[in-house]
C-alpha positions as CSV (number, residue, x, y, z in Angstrom):
1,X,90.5,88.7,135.9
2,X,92.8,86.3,135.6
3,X,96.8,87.2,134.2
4,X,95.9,86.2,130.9
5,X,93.3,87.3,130.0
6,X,94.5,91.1,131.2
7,X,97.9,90.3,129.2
8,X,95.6,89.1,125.5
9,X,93.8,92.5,125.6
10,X,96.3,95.0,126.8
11,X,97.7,93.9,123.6
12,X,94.5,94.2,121.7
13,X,93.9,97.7,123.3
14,X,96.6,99.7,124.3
15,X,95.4,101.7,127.1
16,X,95.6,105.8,127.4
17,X,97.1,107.6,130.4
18,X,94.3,108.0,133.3
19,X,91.7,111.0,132.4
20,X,88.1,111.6,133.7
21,X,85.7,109.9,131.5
22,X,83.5,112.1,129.1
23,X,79.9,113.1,129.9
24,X,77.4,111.0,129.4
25,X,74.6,113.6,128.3
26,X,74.4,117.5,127.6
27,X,76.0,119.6,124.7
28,X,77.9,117.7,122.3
29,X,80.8,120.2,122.5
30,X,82.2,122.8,124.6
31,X,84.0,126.2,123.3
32,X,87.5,125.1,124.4
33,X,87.4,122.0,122.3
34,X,86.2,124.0,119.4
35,X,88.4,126.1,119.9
36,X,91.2,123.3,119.3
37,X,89.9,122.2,116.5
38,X,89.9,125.4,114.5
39,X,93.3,124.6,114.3
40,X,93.5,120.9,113.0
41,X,92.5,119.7,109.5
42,X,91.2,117.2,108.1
43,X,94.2,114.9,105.7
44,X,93.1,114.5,102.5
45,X,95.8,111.7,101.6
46,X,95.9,110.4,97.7
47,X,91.9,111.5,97.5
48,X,91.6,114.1,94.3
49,X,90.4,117.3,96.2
50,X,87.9,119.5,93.8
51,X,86.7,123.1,92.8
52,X,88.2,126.4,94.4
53,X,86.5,127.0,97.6
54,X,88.3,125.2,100.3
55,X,91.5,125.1,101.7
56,X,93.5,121.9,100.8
57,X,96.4,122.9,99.1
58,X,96.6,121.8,95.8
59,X,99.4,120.5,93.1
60,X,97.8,122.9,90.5
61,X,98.9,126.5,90.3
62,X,96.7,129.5,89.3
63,X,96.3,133.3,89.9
64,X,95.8,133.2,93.5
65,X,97.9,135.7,95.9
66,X,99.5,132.9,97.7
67,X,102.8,133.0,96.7
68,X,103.9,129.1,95.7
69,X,107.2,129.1,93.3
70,X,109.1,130.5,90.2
71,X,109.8,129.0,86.9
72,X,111.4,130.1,84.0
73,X,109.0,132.3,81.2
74,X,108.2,130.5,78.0
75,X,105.9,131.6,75.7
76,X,102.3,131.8,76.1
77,X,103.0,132.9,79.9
78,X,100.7,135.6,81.5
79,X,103.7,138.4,81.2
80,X,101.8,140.3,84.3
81,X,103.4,137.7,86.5
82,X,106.8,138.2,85.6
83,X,108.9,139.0,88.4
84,X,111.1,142.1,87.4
85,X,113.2,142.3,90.6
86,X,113.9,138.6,89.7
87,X,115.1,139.9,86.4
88,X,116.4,142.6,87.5
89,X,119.0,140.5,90.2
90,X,119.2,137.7,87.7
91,X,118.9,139.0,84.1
92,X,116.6,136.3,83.5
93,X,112.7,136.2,83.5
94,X,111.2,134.2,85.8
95,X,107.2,133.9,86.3
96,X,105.9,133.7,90.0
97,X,103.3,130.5,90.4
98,X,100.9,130.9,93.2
99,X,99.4,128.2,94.8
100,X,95.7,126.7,94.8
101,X,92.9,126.0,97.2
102,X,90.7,122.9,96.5
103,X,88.1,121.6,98.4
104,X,87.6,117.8,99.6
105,X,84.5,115.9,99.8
106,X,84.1,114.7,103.6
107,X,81.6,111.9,104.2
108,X,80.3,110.0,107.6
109,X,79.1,107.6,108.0
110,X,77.4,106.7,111.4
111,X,76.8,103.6,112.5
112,X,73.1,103.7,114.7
113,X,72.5,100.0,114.9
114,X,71.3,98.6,118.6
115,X,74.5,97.8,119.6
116,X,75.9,101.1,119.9
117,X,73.7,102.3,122.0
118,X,74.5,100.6,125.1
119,X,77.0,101.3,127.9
120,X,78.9,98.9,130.3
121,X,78.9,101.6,132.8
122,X,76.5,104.8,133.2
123,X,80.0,107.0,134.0
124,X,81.0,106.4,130.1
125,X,78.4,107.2,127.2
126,X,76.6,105.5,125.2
127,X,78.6,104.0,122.0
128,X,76.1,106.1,120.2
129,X,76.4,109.0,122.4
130,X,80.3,109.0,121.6
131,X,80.0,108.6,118.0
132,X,78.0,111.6,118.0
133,X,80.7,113.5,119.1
134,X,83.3,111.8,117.0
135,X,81.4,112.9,113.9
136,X,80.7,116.2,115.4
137,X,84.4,116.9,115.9
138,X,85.2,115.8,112.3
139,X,82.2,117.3,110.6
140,X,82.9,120.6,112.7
141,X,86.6,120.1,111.0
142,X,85.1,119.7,107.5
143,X,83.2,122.9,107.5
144,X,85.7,125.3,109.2
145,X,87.7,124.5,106.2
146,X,85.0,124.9,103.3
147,X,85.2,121.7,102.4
148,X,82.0,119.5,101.2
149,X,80.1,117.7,104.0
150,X,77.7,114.7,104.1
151,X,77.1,113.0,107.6
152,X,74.0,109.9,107.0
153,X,73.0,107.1,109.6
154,X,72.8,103.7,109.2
155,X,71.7,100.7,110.7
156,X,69.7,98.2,108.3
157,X,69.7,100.3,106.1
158,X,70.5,104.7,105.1
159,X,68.9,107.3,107.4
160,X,67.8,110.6,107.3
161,X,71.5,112.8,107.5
162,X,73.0,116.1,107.0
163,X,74.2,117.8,104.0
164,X,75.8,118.0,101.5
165,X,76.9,121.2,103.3
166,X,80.1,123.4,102.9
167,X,81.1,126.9,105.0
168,X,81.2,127.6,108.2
169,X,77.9,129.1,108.8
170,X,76.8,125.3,108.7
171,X,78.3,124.3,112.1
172,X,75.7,125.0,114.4
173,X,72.9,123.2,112.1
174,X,75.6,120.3,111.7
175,X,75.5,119.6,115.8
176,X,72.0,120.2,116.2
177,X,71.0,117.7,113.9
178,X,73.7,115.3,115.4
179,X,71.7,116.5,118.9
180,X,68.2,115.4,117.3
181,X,69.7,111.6,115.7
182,X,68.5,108.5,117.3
183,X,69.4,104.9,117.4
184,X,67.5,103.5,114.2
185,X,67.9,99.9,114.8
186,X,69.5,96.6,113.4
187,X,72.5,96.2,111.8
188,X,73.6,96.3,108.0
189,X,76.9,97.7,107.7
190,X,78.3,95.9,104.6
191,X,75.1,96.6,102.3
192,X,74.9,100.2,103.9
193,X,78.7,101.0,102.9
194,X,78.2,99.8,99.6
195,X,74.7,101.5,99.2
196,X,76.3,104.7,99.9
197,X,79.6,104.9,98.4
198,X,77.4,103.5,94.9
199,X,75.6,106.4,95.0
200,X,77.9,108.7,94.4
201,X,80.1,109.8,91.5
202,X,83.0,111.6,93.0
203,X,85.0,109.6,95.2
204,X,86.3,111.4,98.9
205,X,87.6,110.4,102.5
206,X,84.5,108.4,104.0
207,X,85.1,108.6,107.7
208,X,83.2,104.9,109.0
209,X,82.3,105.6,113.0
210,X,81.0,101.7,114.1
211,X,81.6,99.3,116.7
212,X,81.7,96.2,114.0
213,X,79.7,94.1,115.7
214,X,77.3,93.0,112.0
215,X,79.4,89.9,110.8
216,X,82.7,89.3,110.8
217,X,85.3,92.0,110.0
218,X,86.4,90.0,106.7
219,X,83.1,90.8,105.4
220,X,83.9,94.3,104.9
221,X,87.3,93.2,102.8
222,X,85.3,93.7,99.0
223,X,83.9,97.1,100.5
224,X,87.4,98.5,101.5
225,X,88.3,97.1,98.1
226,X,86.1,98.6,95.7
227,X,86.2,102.2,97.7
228,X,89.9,102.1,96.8
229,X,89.5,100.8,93.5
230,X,87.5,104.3,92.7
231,X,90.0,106.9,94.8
232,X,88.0,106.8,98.0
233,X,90.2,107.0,101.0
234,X,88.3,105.3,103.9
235,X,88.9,105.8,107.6
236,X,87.4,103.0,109.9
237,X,87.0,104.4,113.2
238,X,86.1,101.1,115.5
239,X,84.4,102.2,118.8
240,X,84.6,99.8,121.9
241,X,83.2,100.0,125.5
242,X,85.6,98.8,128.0
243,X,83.4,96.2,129.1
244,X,83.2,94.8,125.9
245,X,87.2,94.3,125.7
246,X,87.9,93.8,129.2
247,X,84.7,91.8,131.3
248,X,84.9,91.4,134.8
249,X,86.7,88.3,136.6
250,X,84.2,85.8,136.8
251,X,83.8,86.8,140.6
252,X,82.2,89.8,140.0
253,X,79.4,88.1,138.4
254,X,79.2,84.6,140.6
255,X,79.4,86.1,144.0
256,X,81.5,84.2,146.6
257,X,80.2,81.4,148.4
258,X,80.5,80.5,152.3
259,X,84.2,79.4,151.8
260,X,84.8,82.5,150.1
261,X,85.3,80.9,146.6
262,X,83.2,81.7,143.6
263,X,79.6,79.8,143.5
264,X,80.0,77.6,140.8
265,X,76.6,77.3,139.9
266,X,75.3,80.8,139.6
267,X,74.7,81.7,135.5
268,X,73.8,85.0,133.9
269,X,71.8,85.9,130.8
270,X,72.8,87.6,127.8
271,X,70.1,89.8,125.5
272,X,71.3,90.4,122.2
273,X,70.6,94.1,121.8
274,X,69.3,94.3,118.3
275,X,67.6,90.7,117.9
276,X,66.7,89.9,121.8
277,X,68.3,86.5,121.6
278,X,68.7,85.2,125.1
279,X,72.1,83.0,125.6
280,X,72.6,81.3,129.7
281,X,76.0,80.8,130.7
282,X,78.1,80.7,133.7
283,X,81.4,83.3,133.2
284,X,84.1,81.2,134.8
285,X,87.6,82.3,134.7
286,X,87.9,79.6,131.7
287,X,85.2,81.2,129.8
288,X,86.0,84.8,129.9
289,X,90.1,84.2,129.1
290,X,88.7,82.0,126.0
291,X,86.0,85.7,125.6
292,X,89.5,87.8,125.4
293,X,91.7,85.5,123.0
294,X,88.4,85.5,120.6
295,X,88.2,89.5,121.4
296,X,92.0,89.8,120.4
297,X,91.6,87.6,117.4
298,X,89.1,89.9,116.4
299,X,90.4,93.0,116.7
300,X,93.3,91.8,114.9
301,X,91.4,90.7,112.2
302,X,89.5,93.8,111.9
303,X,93.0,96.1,111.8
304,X,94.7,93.0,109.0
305,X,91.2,93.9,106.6
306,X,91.6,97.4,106.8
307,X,95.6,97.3,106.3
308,X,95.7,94.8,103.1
309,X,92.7,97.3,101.5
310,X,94.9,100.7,102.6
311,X,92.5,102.1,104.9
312,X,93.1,103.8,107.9
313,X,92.1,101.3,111.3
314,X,91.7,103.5,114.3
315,X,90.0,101.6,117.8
316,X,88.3,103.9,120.3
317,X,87.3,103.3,123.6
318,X,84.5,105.5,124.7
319,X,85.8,106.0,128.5
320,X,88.7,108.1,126.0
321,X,87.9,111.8,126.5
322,X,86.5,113.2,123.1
323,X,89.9,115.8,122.7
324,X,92.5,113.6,123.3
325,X,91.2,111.7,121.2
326,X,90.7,114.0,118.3
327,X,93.9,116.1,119.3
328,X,96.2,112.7,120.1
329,X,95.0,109.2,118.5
330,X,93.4,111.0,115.5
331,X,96.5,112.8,114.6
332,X,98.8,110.1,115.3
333,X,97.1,107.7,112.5
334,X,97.0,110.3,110.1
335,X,93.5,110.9,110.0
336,X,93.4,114.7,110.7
337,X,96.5,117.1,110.9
């Protein structure tokens, strides 16, 4: 690969510390990791949290036991919450506020097209594979904390999904139907997004798990828009395959001639994996540093859309191991805490 071409997308992708790659097949989730996230919760930034079940903390204060603050008695105030050793230290009566639980409405959106599920390398999983797990993790999240779960697939159009759900008794039916969920096809993303987030009433924090690759990222820009216009908070969680963002030097592909330089005239073919188009090129060093600057420009695009519309931009590489991920990246853009 040649120096430039590394240097354009080490900027594009900042890459993680060294770690074994995740599995490519078995159970989605292990006990250890579980056991991590038990501990993390989903943010629920500006989004209006609802009804009494979960555990978000709320602005509002009510009768709970959870102790939140005092303020001074006025009339009309429940007198069976004034505190009398407050009065009695004080000599003035004081009513203790406790604080309440809301629940938030979690959706996911998954994206199932062709293109994710493919693989540069059979040590990494699938794109599809991965996002699996991502919306495991966060789904799993969702429920330990009573709040409202809907996780749907799309490609060119809504599939079959889970929910809406809430409590934890709903975890294991949550990764078994993540287990049974299948690549459905072509890609649709904008008219998907839109589709879905028309359909409902009450806005949330829509969690987007894609690779982008349906148009150009600036088509999503009205999306973005019009989910913040009505109180959604939107995450978009952009999953790459290393080979995607970083291709092999042209010599891996050509072979080396007699001289030991590349053979010039050796070509490969490209299958588009959700339309079968067929494109025959020859990957010089040329081609594939012009592939990275158009990579970077679009990855920079992508993160520009999703900053001017206040969403949250988050790029993934599958080779990532699914904890550090959730534990580290996750955390670190504000997406869980």
């Amino acid at each position: 690969m040649t120096g430039s071409l590394r240097e354009t997308l080490a900027r594009a992708v900042p890459r993680r510390p060294p770690s074994p790659p995740p599995p490519a097949g078995g159970a989605l989730f292990d006990e250890a990791l579980l056991g991590r996230l038990r501990q993390m919760s989903l943010c629920s930034g500006r989004v209006r949290t609802e009804g009494i079940v979960g555990e978000h903390r709320s602005r509002r204060r009510g009768s709970s036991p959870e102790f939140a603050d005092f303020k001074s008695y006025s009339q009309g105030d429940d007198f069976r919450r004034i505190d009398w050793n407050t009065y009695a230290r004080l000599g003035g009566l004081f009513v203790r506020l406790s604080e309440v639980t809301t629940e938030l409405g979690v959706h996911v959106l998954l994206d199932a097209s062709g293109s994710m599920d493919w693989r540069g390398t059979p040590a990494v999983p699938t794109k599809f594979d991965y996002g699996r797990r991502l919306a495991g993790a966060l789904g799993y999240l969702a429920l330990w904390h009573f709040d409202r779960l809907m996780v749907t697939p799309f490609a060119d159009t809504l599939g079959p999904g889970f929910g809406p759900a809430q409590g934890r008794s709903h975890a294991v039916p949550l990764l078994r139907t993540l287990e049974r969920m299948a690549p459905l096809g072509g890609t649709a993303l904008v008219d998907a997004v839109d589709r879905y987030l028309h359909a409902r009433r009450r806005p949330g924090v829509l969690l987007l798990i894609t690779d982008l690759l349906a148009g150009e990222p600036d088509d999503l820009r009205k999306s973005l828009r019009d989910a913040r216009a009505r109180g959604w908070q939107v995450a978009l969680l952009h999953l790459l395959d290393d080979a995607e963002v970083a291709p092999a030097s042209a010599s891996a592909y050509l072979g080396d001639g007699a001289d030991g330089t590349a053979a010039a005239t050796a070509a490969v073919e490209l299958i588009e994996a959700e339309t079968g188009q067929r494109l025959l090129l020859s990957p010089s060093d040329d081609l594939l540093a012009r592939y990275g600057e158009a990579v970077a420009a679009w990855l920079a695009a992508a993160e520009a859309v999703c900053a001017d519309e206040n969403a949250t931009y988050v790029r993934l590489l599958t080779s990532w191991p699914l904890d550090e991920v959730v534990l580290g990246t996750l955390r670190e853009q504000g997406v869980v805490g």
